[in-house]
PyMOL Python script that loads the backbone (N, CA, C, O; Angstrom):
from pymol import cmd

cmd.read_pdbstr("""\
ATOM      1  N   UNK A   1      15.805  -4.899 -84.100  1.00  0.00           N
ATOM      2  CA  UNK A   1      15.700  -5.625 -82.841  1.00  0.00           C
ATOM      3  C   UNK A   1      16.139  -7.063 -83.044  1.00  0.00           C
ATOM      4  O   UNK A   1      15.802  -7.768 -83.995  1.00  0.00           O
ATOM      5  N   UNK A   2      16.991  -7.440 -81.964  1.00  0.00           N
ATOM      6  CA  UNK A   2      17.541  -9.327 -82.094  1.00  0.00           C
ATOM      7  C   UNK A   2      16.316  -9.901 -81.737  1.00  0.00           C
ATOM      8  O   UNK A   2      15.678  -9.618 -80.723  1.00  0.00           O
ATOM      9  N   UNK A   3      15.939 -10.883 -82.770  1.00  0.00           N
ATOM     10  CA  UNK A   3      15.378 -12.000 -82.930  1.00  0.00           C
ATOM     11  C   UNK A   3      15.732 -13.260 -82.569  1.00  0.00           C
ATOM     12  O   UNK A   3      16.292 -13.997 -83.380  1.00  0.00           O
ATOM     13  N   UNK A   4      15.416 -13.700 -81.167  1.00  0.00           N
ATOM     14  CA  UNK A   4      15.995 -15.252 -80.715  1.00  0.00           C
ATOM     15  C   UNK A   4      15.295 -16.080 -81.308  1.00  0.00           C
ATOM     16  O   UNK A   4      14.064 -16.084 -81.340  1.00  0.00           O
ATOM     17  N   UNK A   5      16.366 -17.197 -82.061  1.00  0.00           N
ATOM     18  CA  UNK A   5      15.983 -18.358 -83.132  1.00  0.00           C
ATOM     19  C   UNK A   5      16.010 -19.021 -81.708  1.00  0.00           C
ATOM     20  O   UNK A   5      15.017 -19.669 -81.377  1.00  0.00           O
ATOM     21  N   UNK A   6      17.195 -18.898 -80.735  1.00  0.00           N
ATOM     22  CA  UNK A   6      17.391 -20.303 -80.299  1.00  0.00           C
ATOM     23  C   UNK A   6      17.006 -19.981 -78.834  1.00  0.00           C
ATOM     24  O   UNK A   6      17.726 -19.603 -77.910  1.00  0.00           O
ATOM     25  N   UNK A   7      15.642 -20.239 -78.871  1.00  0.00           N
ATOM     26  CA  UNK A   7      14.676 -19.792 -77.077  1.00  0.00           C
ATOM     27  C   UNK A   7      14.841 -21.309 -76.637  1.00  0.00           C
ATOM     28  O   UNK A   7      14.842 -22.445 -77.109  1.00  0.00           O
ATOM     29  N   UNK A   8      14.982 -20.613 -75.424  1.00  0.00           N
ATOM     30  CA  UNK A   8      15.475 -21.248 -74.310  1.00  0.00           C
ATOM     31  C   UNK A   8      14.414 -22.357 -73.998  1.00  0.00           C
ATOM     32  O   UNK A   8      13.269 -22.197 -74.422  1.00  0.00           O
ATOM     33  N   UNK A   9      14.705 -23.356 -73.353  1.00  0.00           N
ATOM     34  CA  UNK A   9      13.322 -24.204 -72.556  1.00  0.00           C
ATOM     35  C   UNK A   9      13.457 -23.897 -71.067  1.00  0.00           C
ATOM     36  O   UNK A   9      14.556 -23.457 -70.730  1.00  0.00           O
ATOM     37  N   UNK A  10      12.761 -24.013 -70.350  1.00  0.00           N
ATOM     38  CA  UNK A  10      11.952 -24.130 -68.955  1.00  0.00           C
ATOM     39  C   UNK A  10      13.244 -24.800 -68.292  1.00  0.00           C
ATOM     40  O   UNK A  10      13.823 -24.414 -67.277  1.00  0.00           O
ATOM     41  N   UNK A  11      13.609 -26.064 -69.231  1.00  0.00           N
ATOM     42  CA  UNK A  11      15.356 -26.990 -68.858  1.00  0.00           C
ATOM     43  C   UNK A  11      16.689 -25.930 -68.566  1.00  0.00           C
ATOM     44  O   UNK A  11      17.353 -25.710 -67.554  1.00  0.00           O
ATOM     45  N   UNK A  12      16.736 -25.418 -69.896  1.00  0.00           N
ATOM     46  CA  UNK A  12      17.804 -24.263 -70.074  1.00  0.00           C
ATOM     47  C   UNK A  12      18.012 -23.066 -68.679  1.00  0.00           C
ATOM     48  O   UNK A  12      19.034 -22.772 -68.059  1.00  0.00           O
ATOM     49  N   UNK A  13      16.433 -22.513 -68.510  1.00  0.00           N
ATOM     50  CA  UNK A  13      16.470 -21.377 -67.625  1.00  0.00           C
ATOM     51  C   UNK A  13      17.404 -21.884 -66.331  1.00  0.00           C
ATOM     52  O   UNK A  13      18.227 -21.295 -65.630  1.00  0.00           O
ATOM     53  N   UNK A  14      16.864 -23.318 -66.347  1.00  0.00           N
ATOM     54  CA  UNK A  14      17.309 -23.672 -64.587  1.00  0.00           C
ATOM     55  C   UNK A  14      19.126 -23.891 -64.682  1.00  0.00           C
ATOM     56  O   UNK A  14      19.820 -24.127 -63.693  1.00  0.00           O
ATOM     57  N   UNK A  15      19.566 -23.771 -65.866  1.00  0.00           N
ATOM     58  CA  UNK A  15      20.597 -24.109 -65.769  1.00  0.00           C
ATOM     59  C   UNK A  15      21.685 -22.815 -66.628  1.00  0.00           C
ATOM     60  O   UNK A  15      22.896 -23.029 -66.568  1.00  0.00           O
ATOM     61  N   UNK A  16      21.349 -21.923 -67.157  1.00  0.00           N
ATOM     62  CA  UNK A  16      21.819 -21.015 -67.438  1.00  0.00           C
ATOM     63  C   UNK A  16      20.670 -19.701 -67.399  1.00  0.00           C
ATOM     64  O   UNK A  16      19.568 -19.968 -67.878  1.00  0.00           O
ATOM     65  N   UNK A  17      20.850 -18.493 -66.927  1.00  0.00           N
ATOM     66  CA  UNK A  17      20.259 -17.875 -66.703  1.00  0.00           C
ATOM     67  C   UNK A  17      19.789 -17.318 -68.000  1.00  0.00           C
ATOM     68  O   UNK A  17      20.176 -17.802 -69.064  1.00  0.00           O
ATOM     69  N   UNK A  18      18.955 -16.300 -67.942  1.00  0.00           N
ATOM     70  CA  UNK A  18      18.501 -15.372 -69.089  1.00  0.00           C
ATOM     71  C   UNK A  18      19.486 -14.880 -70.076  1.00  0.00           C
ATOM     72  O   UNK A  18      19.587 -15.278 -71.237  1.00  0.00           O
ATOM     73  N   UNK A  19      20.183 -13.997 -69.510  1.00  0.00           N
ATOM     74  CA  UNK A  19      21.063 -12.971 -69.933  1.00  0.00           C
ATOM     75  C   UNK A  19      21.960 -13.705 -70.321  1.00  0.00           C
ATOM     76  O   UNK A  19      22.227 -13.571 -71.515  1.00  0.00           O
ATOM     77  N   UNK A  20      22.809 -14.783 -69.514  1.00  0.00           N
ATOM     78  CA  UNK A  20      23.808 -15.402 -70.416  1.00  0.00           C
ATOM     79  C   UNK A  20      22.866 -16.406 -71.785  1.00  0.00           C
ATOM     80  O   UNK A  20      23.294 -16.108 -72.900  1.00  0.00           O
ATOM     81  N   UNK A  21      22.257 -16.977 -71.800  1.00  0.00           N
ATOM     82  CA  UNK A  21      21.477 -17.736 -72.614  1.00  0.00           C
ATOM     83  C   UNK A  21      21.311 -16.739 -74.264  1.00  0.00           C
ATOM     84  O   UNK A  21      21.325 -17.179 -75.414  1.00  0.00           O
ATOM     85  N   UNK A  22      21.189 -15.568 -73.867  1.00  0.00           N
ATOM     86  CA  UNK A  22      20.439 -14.266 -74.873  1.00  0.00           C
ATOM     87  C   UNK A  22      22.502 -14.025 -75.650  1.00  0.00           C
ATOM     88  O   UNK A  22      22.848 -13.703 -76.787  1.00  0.00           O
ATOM     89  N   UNK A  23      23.191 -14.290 -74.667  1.00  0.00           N
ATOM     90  CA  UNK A  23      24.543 -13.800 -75.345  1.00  0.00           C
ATOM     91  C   UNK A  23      24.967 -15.518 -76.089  1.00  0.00           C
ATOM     92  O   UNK A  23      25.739 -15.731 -77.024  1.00  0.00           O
ATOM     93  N   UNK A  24      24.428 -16.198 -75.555  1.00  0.00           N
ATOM     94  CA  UNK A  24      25.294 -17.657 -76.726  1.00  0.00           C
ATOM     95  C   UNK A  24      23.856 -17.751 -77.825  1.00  0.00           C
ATOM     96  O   UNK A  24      23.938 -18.254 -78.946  1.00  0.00           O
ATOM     97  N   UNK A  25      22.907 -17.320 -77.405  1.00  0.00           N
ATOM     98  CA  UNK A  25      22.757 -17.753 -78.322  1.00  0.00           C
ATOM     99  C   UNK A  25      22.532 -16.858 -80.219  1.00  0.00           C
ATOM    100  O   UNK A  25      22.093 -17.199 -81.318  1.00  0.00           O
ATOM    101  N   UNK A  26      23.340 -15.260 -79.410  1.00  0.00           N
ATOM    102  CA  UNK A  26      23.494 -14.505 -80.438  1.00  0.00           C
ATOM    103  C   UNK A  26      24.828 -14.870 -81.063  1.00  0.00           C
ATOM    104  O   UNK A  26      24.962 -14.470 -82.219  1.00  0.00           O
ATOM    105  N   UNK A  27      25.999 -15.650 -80.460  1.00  0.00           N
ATOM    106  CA  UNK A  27      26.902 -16.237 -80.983  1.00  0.00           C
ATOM    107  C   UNK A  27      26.674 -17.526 -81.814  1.00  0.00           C
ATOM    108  O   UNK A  27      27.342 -17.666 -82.838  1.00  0.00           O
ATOM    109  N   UNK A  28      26.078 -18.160 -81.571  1.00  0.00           N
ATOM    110  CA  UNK A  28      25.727 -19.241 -81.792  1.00  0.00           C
ATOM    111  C   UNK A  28      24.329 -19.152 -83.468  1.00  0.00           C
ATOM    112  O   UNK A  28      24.008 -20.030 -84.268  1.00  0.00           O
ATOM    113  N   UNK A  29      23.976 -17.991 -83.365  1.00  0.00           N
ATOM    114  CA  UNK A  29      23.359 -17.468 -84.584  1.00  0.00           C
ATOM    115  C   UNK A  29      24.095 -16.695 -85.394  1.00  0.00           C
ATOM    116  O   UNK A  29      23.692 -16.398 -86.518  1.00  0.00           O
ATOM    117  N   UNK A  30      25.042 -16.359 -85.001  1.00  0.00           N
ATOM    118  CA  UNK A  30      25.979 -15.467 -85.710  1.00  0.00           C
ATOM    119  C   UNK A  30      27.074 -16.278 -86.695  1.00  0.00           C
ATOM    120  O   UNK A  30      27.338 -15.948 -87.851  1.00  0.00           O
ATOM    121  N   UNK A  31      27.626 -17.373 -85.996  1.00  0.00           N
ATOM    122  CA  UNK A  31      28.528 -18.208 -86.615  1.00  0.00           C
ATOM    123  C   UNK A  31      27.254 -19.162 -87.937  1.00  0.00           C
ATOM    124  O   UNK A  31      27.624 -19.627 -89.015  1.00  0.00           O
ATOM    125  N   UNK A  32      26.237 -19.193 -87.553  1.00  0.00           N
ATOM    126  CA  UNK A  32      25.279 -19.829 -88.630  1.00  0.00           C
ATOM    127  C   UNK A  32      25.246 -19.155 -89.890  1.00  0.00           C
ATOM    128  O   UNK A  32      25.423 -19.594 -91.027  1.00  0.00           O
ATOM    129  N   UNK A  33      24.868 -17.480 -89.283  1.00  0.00           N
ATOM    130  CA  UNK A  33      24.620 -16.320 -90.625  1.00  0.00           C
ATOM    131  C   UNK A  33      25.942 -16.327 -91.249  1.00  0.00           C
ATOM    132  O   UNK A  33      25.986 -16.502 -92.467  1.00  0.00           O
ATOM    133  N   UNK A  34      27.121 -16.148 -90.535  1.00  0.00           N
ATOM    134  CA  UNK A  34      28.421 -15.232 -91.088  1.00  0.00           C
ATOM    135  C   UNK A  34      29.021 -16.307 -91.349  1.00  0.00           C
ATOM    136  O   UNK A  34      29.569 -16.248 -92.449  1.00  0.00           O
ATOM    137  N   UNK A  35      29.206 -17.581 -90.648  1.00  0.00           N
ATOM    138  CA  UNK A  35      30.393 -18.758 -90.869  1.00  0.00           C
ATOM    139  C   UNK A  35      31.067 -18.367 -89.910  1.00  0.00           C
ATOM    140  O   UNK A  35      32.264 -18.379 -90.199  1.00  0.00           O
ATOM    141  N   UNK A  36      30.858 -18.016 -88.875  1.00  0.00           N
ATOM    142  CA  UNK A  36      31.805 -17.480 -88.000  1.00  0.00           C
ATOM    143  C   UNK A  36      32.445 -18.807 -87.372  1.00  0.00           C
ATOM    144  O   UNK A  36      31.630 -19.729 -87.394  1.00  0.00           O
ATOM    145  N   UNK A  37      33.388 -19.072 -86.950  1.00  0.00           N
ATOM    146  CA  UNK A  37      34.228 -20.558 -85.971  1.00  0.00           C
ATOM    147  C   UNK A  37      33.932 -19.667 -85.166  1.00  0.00           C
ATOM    148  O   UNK A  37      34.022 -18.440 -85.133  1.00  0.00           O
ATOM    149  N   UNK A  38      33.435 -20.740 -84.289  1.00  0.00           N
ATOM    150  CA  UNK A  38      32.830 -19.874 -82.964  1.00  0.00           C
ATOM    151  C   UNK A  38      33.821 -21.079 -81.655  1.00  0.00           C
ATOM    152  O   UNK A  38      34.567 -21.942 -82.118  1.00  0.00           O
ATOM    153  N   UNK A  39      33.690 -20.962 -80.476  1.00  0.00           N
ATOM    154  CA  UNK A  39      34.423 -21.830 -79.584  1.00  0.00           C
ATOM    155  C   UNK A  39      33.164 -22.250 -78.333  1.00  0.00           C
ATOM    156  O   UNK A  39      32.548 -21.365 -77.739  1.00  0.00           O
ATOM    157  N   UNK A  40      32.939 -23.696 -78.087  1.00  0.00           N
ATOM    158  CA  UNK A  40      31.701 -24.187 -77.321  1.00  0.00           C
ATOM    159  C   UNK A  40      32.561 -24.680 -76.231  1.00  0.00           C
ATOM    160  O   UNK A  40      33.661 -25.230 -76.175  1.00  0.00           O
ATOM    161  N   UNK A  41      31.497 -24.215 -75.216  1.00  0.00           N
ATOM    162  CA  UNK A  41      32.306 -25.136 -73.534  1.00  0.00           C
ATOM    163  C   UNK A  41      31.084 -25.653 -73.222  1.00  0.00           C
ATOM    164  O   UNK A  41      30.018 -25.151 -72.866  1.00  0.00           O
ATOM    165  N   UNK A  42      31.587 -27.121 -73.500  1.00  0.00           N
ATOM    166  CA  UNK A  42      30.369 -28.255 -73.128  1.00  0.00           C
ATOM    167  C   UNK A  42      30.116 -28.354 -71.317  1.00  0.00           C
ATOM    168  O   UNK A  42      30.912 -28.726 -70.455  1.00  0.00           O
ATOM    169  N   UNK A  43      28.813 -27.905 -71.192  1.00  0.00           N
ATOM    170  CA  UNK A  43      28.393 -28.361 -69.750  1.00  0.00           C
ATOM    171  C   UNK A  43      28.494 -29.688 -69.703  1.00  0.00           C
ATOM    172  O   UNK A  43      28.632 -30.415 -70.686  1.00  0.00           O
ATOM    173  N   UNK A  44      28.401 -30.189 -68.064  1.00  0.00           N
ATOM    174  CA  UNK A  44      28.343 -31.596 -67.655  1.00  0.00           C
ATOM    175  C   UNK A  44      29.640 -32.481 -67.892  1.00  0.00           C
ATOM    176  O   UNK A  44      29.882 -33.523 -67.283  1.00  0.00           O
ATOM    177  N   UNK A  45      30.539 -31.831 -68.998  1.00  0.00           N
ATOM    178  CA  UNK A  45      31.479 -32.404 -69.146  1.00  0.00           C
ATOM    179  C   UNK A  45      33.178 -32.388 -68.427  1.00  0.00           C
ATOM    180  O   UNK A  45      33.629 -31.251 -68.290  1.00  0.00           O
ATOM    181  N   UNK A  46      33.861 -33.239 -68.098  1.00  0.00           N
ATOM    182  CA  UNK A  46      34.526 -33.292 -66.717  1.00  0.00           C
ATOM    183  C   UNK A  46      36.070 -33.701 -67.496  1.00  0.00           C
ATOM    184  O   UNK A  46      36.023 -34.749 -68.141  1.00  0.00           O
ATOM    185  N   UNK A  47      36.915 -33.242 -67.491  1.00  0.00           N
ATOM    186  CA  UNK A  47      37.280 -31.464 -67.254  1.00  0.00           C
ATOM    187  C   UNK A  47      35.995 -31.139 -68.275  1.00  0.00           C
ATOM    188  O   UNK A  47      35.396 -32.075 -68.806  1.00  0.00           O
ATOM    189  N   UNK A  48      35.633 -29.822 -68.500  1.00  0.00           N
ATOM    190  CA  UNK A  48      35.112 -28.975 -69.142  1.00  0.00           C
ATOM    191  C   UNK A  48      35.483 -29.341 -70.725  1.00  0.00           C
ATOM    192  O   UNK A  48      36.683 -29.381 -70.997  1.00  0.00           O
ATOM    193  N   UNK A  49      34.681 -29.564 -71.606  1.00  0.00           N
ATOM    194  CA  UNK A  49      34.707 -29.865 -72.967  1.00  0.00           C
ATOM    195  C   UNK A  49      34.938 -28.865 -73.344  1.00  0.00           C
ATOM    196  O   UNK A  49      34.409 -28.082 -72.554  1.00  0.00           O
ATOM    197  N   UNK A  50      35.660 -28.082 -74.467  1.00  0.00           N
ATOM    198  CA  UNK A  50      35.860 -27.172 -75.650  1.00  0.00           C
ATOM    199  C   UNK A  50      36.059 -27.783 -76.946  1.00  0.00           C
ATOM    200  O   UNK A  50      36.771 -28.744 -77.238  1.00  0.00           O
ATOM    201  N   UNK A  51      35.283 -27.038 -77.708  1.00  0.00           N
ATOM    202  CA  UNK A  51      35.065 -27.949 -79.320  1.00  0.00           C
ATOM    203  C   UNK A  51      35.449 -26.115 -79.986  1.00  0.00           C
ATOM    204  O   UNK A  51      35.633 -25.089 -79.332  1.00  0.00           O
ATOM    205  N   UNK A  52      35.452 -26.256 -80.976  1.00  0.00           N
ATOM    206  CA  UNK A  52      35.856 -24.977 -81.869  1.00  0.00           C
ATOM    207  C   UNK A  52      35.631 -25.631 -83.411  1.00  0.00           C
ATOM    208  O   UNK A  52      36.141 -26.729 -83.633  1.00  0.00           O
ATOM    209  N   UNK A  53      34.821 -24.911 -84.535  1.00  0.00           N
ATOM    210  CA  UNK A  53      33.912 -24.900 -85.388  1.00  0.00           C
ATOM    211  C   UNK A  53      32.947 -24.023 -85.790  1.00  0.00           C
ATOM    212  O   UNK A  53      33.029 -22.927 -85.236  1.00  0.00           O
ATOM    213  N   UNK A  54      31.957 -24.167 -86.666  1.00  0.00           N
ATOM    214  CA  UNK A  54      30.910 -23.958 -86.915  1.00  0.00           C
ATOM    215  C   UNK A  54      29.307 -24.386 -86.909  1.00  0.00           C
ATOM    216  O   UNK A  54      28.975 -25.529 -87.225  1.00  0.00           O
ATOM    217  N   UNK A  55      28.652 -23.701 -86.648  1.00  0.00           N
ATOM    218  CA  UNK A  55      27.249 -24.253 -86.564  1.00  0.00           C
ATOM    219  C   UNK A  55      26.434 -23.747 -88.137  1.00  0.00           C
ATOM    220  O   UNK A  55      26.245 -22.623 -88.600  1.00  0.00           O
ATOM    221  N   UNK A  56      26.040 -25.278 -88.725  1.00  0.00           N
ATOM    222  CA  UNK A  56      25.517 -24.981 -89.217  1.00  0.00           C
ATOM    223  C   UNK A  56      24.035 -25.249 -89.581  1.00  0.00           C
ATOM    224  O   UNK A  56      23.583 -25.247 -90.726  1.00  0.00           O
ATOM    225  N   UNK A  57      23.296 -25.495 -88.357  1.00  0.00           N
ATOM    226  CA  UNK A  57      22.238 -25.829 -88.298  1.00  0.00           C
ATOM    227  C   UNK A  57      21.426 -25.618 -86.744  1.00  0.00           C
ATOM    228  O   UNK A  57      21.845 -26.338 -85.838  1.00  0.00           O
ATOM    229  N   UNK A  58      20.477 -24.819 -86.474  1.00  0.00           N
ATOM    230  CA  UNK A  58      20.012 -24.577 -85.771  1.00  0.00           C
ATOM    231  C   UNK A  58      18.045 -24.998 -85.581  1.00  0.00           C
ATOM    232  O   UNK A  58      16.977 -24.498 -85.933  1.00  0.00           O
ATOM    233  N   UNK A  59      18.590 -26.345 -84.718  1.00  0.00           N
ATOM    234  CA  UNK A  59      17.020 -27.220 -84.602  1.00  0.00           C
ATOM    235  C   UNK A  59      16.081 -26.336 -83.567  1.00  0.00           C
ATOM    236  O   UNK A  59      16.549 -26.493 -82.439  1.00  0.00           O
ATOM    237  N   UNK A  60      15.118 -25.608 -83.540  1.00  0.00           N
ATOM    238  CA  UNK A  60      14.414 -24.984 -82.313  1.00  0.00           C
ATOM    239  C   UNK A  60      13.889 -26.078 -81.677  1.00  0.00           C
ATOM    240  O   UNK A  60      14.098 -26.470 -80.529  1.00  0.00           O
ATOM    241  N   UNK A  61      12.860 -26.745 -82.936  1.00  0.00           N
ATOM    242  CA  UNK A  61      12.148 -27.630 -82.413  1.00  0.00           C
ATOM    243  C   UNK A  61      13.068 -28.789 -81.089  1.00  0.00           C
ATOM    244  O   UNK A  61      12.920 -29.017 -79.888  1.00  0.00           O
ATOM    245  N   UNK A  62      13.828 -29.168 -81.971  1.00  0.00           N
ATOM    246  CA  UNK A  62      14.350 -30.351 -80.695  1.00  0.00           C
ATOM    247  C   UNK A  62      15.632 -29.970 -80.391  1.00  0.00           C
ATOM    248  O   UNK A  62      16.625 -30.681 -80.547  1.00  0.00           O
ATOM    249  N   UNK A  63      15.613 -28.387 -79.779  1.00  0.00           N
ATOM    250  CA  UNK A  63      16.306 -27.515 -79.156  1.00  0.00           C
ATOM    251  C   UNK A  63      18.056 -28.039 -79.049  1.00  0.00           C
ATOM    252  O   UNK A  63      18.575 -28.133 -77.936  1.00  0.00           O
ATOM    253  N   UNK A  64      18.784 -28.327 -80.218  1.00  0.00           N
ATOM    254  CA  UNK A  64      19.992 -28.632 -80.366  1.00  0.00           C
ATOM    255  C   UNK A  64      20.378 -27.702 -82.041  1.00  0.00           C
ATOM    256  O   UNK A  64      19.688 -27.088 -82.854  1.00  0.00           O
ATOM    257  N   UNK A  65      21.846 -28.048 -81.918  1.00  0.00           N
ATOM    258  CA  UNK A  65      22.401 -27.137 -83.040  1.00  0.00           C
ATOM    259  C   UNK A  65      23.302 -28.354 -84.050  1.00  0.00           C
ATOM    260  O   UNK A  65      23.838 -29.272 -83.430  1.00  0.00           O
ATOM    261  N   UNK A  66      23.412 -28.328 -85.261  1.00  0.00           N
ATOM    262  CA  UNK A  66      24.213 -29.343 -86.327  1.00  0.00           C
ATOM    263  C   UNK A  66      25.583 -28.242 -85.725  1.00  0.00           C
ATOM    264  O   UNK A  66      25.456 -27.018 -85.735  1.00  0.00           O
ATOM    265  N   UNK A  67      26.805 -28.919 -85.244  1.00  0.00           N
ATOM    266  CA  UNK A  67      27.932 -28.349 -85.442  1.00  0.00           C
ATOM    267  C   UNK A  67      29.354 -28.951 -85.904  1.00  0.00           C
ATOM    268  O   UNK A  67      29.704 -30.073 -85.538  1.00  0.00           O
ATOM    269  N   UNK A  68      30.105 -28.182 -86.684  1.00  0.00           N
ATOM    270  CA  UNK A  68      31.213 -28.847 -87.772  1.00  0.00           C
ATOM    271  C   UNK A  68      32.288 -28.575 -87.071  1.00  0.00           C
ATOM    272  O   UNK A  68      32.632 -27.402 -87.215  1.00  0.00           O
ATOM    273  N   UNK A  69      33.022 -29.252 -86.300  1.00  0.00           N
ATOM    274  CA  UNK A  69      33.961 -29.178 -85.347  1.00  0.00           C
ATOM    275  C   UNK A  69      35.366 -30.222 -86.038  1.00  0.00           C
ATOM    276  O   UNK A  69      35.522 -31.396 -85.701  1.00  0.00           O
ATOM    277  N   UNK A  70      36.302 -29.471 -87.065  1.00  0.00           N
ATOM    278  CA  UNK A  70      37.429 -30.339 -87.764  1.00  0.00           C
ATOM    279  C   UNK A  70      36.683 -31.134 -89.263  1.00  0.00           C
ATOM    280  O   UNK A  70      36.228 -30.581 -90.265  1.00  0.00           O
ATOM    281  N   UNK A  71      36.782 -32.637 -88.925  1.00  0.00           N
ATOM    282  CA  UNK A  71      36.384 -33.310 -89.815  1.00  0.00           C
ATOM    283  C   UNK A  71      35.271 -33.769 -89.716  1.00  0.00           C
ATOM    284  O   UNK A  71      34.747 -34.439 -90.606  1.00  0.00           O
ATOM    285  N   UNK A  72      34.635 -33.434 -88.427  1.00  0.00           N
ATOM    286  CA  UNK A  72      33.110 -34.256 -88.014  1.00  0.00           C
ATOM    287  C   UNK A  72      31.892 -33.636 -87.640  1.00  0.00           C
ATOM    288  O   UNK A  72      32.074 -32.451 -87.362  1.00  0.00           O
ATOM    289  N   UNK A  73      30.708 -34.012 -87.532  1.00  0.00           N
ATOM    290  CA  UNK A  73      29.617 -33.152 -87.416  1.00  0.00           C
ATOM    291  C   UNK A  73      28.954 -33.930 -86.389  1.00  0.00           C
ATOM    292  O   UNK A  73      28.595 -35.103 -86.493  1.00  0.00           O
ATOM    293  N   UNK A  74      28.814 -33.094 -85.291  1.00  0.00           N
ATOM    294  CA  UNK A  74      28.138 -32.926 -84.094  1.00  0.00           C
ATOM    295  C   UNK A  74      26.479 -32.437 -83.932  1.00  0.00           C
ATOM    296  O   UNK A  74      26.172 -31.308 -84.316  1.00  0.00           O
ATOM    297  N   UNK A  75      25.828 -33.010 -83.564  1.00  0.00           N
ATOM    298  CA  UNK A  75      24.571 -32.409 -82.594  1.00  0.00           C
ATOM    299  C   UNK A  75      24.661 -32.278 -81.731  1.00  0.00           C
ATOM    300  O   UNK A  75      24.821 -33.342 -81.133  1.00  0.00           O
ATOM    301  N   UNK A  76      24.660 -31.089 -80.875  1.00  0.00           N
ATOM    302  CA  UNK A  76      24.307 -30.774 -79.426  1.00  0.00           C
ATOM    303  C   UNK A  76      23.790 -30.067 -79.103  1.00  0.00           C
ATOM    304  O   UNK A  76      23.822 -28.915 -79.535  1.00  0.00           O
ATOM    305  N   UNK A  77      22.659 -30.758 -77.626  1.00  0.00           N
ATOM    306  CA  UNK A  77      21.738 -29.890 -77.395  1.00  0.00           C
ATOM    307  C   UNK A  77      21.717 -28.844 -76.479  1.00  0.00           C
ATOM    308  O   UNK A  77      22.080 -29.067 -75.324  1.00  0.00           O
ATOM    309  N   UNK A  78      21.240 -27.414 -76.915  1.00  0.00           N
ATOM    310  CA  UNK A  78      20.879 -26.501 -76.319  1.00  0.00           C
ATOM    311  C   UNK A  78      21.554 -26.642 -74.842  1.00  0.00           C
ATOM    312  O   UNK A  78      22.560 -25.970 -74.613  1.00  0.00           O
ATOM    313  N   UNK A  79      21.108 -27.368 -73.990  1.00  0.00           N
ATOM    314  CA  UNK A  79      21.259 -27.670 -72.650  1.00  0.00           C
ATOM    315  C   UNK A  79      22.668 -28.010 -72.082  1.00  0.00           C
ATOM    316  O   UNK A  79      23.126 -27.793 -70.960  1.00  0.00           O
ATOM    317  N   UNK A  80      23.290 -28.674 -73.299  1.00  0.00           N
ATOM    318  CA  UNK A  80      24.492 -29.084 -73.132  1.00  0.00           C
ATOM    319  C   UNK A  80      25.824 -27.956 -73.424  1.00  0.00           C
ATOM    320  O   UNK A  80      27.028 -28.195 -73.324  1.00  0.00           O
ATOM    321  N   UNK A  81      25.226 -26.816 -73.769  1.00  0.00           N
ATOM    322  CA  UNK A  81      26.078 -25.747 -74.083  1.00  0.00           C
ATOM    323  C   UNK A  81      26.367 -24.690 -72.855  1.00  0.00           C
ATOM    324  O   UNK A  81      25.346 -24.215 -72.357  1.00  0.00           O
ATOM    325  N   UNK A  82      27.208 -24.401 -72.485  1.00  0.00           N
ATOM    326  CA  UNK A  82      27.614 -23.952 -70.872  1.00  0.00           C
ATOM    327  C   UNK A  82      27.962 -22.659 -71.421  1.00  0.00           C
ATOM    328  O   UNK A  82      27.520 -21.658 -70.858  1.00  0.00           O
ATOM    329  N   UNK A  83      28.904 -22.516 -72.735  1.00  0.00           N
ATOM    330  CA  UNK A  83      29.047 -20.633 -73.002  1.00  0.00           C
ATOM    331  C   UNK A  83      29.506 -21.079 -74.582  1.00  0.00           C
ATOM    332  O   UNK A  83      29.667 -22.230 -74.986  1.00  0.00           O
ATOM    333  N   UNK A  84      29.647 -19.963 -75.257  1.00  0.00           N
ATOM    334  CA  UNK A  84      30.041 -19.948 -76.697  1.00  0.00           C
ATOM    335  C   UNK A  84      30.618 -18.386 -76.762  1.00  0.00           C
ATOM    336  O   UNK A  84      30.118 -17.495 -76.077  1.00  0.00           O
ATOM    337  N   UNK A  85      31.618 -18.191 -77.575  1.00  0.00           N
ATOM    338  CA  UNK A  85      32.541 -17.535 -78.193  1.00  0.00           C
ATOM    339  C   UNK A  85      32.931 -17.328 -79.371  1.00  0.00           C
ATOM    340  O   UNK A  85      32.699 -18.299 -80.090  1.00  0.00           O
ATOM    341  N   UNK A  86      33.468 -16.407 -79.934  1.00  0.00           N
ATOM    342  CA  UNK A  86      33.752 -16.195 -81.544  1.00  0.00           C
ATOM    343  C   UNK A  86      35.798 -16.306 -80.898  1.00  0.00           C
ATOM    344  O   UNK A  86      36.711 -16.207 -81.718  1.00  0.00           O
TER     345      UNK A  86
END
""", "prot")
cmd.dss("prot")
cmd.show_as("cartoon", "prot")
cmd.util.cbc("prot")
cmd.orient("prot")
């Protein structure tokens, strides 16, 4: 059975539903386990942000992810993630 590392907040629900939330964030655990380069579309961001990388750190507590996008390393939080992709 999938085990969600990366549960949602009360914030998240209102802004991405269940079901999509349950699919990034099995991507988003997957690129952690495997090394997978996964591809992020930043919410809020105007046009639409896309970053492409790896995550290699997954904060529950203060609901954001460490991600390695080229030469630089990113935090972003949970909330700020609109969809993810391999």
């Amino acid at each position: 059975m999938f085990n969600r590392t990366c549960e949602p907040s009360a914030m998240i629900n209102s802004t991405m539903n269940e079901a999509a939330w349950t699919q990034t964030s099995h991507v988003l655990e997957e690129s952690l386990r495997r090394h997978l380069k996964v591809t992020l579309h930043l919410a809020g961001a105007e046009p639409e942000q896309e970053i492409r990388g790896f995550v290699t750190v997954i904060n529950t507590y203060l609901e954001e992810i460490k991600f390695r996008a080229e030469d630089e390393w990113l935090w972003i939080k949970f909330s700020s993630i609109a969809s993810a992709h391999t």
